[in-house]
C-alpha positions as CSV (number, residue, x, y, z in Angstrom):
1,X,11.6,-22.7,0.4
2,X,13.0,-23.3,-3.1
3,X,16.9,-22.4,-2.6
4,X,16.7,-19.9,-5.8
5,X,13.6,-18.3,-3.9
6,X,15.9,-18.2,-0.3
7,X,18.9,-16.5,-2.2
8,X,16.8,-14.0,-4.4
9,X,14.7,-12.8,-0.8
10,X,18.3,-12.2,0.9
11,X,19.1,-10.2,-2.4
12,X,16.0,-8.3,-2.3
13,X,16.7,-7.9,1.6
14,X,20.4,-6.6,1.3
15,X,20.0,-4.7,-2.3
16,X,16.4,-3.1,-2.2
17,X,14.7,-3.2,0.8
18,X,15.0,0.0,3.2
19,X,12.8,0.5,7.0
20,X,12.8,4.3,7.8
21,X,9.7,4.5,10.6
22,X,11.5,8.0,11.5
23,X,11.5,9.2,8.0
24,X,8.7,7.8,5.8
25,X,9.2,7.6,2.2
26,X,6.6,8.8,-0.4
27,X,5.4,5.9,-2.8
28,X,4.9,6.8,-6.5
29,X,1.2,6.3,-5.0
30,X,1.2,9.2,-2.9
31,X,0.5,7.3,0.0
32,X,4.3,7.4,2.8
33,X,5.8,4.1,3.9
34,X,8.4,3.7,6.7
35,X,9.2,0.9,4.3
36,X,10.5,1.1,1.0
37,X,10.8,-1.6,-1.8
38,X,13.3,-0.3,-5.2
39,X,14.0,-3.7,-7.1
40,X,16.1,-2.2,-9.4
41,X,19.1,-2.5,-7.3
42,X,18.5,-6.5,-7.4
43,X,16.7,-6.6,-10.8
44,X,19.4,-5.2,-12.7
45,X,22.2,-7.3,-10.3
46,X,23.7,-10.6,-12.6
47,X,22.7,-12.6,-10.3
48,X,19.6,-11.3,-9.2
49,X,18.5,-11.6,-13.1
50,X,19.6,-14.7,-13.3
51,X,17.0,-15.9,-10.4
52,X,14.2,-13.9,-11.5
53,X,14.6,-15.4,-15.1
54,X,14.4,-19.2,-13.1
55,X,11.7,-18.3,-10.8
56,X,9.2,-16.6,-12.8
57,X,10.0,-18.6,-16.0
58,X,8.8,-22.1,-13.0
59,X,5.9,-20.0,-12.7
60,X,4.7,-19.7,-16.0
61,X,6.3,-22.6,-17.5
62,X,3.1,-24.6,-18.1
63,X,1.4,-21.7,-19.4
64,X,0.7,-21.1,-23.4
65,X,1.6,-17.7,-23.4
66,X,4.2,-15.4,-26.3
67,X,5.1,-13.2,-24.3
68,X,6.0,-11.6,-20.9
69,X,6.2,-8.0,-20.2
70,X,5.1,-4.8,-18.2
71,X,5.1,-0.9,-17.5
72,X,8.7,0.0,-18.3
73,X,11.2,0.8,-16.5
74,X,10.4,-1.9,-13.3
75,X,8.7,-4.9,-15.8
76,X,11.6,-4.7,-18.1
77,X,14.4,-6.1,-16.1
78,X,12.3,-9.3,-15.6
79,X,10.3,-9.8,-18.9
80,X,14.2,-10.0,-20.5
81,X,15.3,-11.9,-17.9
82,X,12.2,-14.5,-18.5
83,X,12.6,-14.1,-22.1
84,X,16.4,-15.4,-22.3
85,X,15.8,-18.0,-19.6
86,X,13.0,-19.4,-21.5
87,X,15.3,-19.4,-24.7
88,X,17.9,-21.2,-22.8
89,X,15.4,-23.8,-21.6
90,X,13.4,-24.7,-24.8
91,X,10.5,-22.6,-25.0
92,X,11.4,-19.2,-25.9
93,X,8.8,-16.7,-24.3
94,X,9.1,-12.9,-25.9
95,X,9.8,-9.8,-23.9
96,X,7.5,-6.3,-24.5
97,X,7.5,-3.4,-22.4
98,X,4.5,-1.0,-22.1
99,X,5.3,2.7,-22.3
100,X,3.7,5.0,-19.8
101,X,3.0,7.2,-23.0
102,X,2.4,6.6,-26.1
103,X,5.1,8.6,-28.7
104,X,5.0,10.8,-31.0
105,X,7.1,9.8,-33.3
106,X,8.3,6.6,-35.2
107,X,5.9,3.6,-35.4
108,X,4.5,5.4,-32.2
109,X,2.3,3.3,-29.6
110,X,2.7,2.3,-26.0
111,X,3.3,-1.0,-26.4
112,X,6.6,-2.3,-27.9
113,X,8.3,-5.7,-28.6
114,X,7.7,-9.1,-30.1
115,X,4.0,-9.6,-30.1
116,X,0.8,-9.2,-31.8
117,X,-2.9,-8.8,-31.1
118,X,-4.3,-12.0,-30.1
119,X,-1.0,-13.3,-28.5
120,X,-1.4,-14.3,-25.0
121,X,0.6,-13.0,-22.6
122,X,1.4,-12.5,-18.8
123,X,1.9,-8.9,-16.9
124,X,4.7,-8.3,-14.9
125,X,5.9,-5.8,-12.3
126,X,8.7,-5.6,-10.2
127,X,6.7,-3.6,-6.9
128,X,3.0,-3.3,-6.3
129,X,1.1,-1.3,-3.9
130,X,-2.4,0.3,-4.5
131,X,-1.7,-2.0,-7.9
132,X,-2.6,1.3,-10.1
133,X,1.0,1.2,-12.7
134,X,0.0,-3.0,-13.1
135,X,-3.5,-2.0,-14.3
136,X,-2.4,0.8,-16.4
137,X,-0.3,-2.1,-17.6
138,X,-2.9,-4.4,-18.1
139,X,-5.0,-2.3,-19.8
140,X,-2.5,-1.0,-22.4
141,X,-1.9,-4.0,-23.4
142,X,-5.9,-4.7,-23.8
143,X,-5.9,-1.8,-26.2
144,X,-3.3,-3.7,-28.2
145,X,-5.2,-6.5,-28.4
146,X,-3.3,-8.4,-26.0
147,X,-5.0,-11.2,-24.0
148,X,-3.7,-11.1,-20.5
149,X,-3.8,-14.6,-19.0
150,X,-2.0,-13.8,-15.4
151,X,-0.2,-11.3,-13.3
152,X,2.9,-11.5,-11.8
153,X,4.3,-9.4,-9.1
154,X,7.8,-9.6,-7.7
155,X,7.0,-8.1,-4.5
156,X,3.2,-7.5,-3.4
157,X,3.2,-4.6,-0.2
158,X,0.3,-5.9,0.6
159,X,-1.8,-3.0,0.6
160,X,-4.4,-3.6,-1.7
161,X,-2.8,-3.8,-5.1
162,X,-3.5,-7.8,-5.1
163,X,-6.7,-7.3,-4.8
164,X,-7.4,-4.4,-7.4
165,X,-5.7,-6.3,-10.2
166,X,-8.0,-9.4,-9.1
167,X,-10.8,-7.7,-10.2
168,X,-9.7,-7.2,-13.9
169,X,-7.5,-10.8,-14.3
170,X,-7.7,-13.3,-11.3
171,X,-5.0,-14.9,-11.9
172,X,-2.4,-13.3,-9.8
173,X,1.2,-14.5,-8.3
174,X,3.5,-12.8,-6.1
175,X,6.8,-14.3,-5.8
176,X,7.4,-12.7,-2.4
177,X,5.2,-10.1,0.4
178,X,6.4,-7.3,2.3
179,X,5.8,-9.7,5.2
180,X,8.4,-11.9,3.7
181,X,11.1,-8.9,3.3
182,X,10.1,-8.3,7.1
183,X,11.2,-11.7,7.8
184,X,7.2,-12.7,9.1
185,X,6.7,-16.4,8.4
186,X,3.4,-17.6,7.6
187,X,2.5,-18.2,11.4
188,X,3.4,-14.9,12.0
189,X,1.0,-13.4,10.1
């Protein structure tokens, strides 16, 4: 494994990952875990930025995309950290978040940043489980006018997200799997 990869799976490990089999936690999809995944602890750590910004900006660098972004508050974290690393390295990549509601007020709209109909553009999400918030992600940025050329998930809990978002844009990476934060290796699975 890609050192960068090796240290941001023992960040995600110590900052954001929690087992609780005698107390289950309740997912934002209704559905109770014994595990439970929040990234923000790692995806607004220094250092934990500054890996996400290397490993997803690898991921994408051969694409012709504008612009990264997601469903605010768990895309945002890693579209600016995408968006900076790509600066750094030549071939600057916007940031835009997508609001869960569009507002009243001002310019109003869900989606918000540096882009414009027509730009393409990849969807990122820090978490995904039944892959609902990624869609509602997708499809905002549809609306725009946004053409959504691949998906990437920090974490995938492997419980069906993957597969939903397949069926709208087939072009889906995780960086890591539940079975990863577990510690499973490939054979193990």
């Amino acid at each position: 494994m890609d050192p960068r990869r090796e240290k941001l799976l023992q960040l995600l490990k110590e900052k954001s990952f929690q087992y609780r089999p005698d107390a289950p936690f309740k997912l934002t999809s209704g559905r109770e875990s014994p595990y439970y995944i929040d990234c923000r602890p790692t995806t607004h750590h220094a250092r934990g930025l500054a890996l996400i910004g290397e490993i997803f900006f690898d991921l994408m660098r051969d694409l012709e995309v504008e612009a990264i972004g997601g469903l605010t508050m768990g895309a945002d974290p890693i579209a600016h950290a995408v968006a900076l690393t790509s600066y750094l390295k030549g071939k600057p990549i916007n940031a835009f978040s997508v609001r869960k509601q569009a507002k009243e007020h001002g310019t109003g709209g869900r989606v918000v940043g540096e882009v414009r109909p027509g730009d393409r553009v990849v969807i990122v999400e820090d978490v995904i489980t039944t892959g609902g918030s990624t869609i509602q992600a997708i499809t905002a940025a549809q609306e725009f006018g946004l053409r959504v050329i691949r998906v990437i998930v920090l974490v995938d809990r492997e419980e069906g997200g993957r597969q939903a978002v397949q069926k709208i844009i087939p072009q889906f990476e995780s960086v890591f799997t539940l079975s990863e934060l577990q510690g499973q290796t490939q054979a193990e699975r």
